[in-house]
Structures are given as C-alpha cells and as structure tokens.
C-alpha positions as CSV (number, residue, x, y, z in Angstrom):
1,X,-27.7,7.2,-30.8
2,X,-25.9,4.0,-29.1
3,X,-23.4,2.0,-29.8
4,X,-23.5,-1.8,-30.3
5,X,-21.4,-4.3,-28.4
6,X,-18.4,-4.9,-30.9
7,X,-18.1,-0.7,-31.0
8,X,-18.2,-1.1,-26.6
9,X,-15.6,-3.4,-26.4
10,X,-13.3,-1.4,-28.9
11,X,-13.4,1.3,-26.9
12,X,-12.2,-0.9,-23.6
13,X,-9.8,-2.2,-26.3
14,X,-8.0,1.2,-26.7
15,X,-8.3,2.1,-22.8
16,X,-6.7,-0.5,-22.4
17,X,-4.1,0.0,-24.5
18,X,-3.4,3.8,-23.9
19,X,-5.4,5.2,-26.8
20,X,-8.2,6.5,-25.1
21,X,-7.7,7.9,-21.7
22,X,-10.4,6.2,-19.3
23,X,-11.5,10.2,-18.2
24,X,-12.9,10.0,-22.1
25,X,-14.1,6.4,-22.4
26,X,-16.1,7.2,-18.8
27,X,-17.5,10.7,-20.0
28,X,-18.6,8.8,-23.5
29,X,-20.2,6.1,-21.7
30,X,-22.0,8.2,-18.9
31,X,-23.5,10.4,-22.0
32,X,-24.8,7.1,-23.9
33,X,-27.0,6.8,-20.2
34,X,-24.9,3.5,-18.9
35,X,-24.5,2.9,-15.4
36,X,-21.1,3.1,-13.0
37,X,-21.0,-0.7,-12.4
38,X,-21.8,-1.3,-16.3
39,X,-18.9,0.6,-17.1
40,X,-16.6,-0.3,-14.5
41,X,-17.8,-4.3,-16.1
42,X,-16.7,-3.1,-19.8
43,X,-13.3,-2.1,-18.6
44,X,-13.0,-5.2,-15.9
45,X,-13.7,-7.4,-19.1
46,X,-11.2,-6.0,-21.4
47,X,-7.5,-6.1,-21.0
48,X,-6.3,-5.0,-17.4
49,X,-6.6,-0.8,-17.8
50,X,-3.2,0.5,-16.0
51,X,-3.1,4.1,-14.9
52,X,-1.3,5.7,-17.8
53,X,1.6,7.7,-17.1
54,X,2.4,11.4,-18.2
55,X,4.3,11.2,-21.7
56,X,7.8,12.5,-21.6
57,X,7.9,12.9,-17.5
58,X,11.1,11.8,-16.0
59,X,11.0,8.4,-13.9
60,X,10.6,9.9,-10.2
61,X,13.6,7.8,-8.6
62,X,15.8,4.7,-10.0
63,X,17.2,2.7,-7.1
64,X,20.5,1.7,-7.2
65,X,20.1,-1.2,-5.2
66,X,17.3,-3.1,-3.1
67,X,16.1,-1.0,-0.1
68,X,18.2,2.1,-1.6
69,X,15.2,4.8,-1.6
70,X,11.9,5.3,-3.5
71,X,8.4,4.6,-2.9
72,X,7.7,2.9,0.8
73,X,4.8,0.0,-0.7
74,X,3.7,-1.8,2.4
75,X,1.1,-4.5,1.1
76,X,-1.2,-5.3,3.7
77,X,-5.1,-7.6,3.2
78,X,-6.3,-4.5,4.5
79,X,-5.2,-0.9,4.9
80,X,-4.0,0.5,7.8
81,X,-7.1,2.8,9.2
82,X,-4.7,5.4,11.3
83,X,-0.7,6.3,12.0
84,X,-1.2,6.3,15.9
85,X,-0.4,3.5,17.7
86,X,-1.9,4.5,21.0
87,X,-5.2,4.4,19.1
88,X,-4.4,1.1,16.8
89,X,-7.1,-1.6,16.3
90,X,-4.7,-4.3,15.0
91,X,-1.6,-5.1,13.6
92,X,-1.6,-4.1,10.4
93,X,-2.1,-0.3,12.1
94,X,0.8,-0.8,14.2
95,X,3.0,-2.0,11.7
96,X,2.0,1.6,9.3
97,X,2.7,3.3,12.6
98,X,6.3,2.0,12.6
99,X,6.9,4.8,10.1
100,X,6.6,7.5,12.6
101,X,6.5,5.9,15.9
102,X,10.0,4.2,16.8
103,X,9.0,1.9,19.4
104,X,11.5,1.1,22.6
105,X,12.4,-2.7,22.0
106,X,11.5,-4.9,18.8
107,X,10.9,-8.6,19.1
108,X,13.0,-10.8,16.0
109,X,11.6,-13.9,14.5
110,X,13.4,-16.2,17.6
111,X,11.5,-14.2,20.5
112,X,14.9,-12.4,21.3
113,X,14.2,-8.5,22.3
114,X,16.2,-6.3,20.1
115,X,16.4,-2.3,21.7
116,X,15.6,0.1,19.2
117,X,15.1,3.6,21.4
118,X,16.1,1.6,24.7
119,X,19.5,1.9,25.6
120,X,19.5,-2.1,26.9
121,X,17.2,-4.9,27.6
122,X,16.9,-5.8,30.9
123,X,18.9,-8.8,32.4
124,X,20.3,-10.6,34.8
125,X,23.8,-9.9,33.6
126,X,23.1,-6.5,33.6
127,X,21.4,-5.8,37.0
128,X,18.2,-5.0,35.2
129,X,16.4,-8.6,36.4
130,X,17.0,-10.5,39.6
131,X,17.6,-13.8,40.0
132,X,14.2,-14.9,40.1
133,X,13.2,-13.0,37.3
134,X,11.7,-10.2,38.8
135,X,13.0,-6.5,37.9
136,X,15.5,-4.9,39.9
137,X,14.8,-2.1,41.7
C-alpha cells in the first residue's frame, strides 16, 4: 500500500499545523519504506513544522520586563563546543564560558578596562603603573 503525492503532502499539511504530531507522521512514513532525508524534504517543503507544546501546561516564566529572568538564548553562527575557558578554541567558547567563569577585568566597546572580580585597574594614579608605563612593583 502507498500513498500518492497529494495524500504526502496532506500529511506535512497537518504536521504542520498541529494535527498530527511529527513522532506519527515519521513512524507512518518509515513503515511506507521512505528514507530520513525524503522525509525530513516532505516536512522542509510544507509549512515551517514548530515543536508543539504540551496542551494545558502553564507558560514556564513571563518576564516582567527586558532582562528580568527566563531562558538565557545566546545566538551564536556556531555553538559553543565547551564551558571552560582555559580549554577555549575561540570566542564564541569564551563568551558561553562567561556564564560560569567571571573573568578579572572586561574590556567596553571604547577599549576602556572595566574590573569585574579585580578590586582596580592598574594606574598611574593609583600607584599600580609607573610613569613610563611599566608596573609598579
């Protein structure tokens, strides 16, 4: 038994749409003897397929305003590969790191050093650099 195209692409259709879950559309399709990248085509070509949510469940967390809890997203090209900086292969690892690694000093977006587990930057004013820009010892 097999289904013909318009039957296929109704079934994306209500994946799409929430009426089929995509656990059923994949189990129906892998029993008809189509492949994983023909079936991962069928739902690519229908409407985007969102992850469907549990009916009924309560909505995890409402922020009350922007940066006020929830969900950390970080949206890199690429995903960060491990949490340790000492072992980091680029930036996009250090920046995922931030999240359990404070670092001593910060740099802002004018090259001015900002002290986040330092106590003070080092300066001339502050007897932490001499004069000729050396450190103090």
């Amino acid at each position: 038994m097999g289904l013909e195209e318009q039957e296929l692409r109704a079934w994306g259709q209500r994946v799409a749409h929430g009426a089929a879950s995509r656990r059923q559309f994949m189990r129906t399709m892998l029993g008809l003897g189509l492949a994983g990248p023909v079936i991962a085509d069928l739902l690519a070509t229908s409407a985007p397929a969102v992850a469907q949510d549990t009916p009924g469940a309560p909505q995890a967390f409402t922020p009350t305003r922007r940066g006020g809890g929830g969900k950390l997203r970080l949206l890199f090209w690429d995903a960060p590969t491990i949490l340790n900086d000492h072992f980091a292969s680029g930036g996009k690892d250090r920046e995922a790191s931030r999240i359990v690694y404070e670092p001593l000093v910060a740099v802002d977006p004018e090259g001015q050093f900002i002290p986040i587990l330092a106590a003070e930057i080092h300066s001339i004013e502050n007897g932490g650099r001499a004069p000729d820009d050396t450190w103090a010892l």
